[in-house]
BADO-151029 format. One record per residue (C-alpha): residue number from 1; x, y, z. Coordinates in nm, 3 decimals, padded with zeros to 5 digits. Example, Ala and Ser with C-alpha at 12.3 -4.5 7.8 and 13.67 -1.06 7.14 Angstrom:
2
- 1;01.230;-00.450;00.780
- 2;01.367;-00.106;00.714
END
This chain:
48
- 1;00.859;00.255;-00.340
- 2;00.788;00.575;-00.139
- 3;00.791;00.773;-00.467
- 4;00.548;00.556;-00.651
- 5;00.343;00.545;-00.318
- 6;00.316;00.913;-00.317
- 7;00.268;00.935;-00.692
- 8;-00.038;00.648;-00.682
- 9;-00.200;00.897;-00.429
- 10;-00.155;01.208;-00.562
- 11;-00.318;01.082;-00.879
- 12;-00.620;00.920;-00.666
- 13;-00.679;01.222;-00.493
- 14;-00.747;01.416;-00.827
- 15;-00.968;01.106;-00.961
- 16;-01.131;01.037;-00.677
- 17;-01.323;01.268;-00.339
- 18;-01.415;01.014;-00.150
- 19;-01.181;00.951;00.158
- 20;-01.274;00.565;00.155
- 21;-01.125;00.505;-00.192
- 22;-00.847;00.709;-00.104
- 23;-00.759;00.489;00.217
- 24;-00.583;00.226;00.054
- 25;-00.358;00.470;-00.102
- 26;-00.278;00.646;00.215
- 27;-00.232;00.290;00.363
- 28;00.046;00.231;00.130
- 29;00.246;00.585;00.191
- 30;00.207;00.536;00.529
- 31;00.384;00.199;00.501
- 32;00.649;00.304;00.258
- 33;00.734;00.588;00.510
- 34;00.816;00.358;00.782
- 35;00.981;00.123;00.590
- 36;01.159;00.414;00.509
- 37;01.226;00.525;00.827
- 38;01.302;00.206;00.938
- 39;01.618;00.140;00.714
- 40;01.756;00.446;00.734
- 41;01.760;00.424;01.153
- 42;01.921;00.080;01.066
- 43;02.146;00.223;00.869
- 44;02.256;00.492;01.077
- 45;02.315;00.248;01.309
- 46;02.552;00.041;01.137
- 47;02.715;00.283;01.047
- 48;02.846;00.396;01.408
END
């Protein structure tokens, strides 16, 4: 999901300048990152 995230915005930012369109894509790496983040510090976790 973080891939296709970061992918999604990458191809906004060369379609589109404005920072307002761009928001919801930034939205959505920002959330895959902490989801990200998130199961790996679980992870680690259980795996102590």
């Amino acid at each position: 999901a973080l891939k296709e995230a970061e992918t999604a915005r990458k191809e906004a930012k060369e379609k589109f300048t404005d920072m307002r369109r761009l928001a919801a894509y930034e939205k959505a790496v920002s959330d895959a990152q902490y989801r990200y983040r998130q199961l790996l510090t679980k992870w680690k976790e259980e795996a102590k």
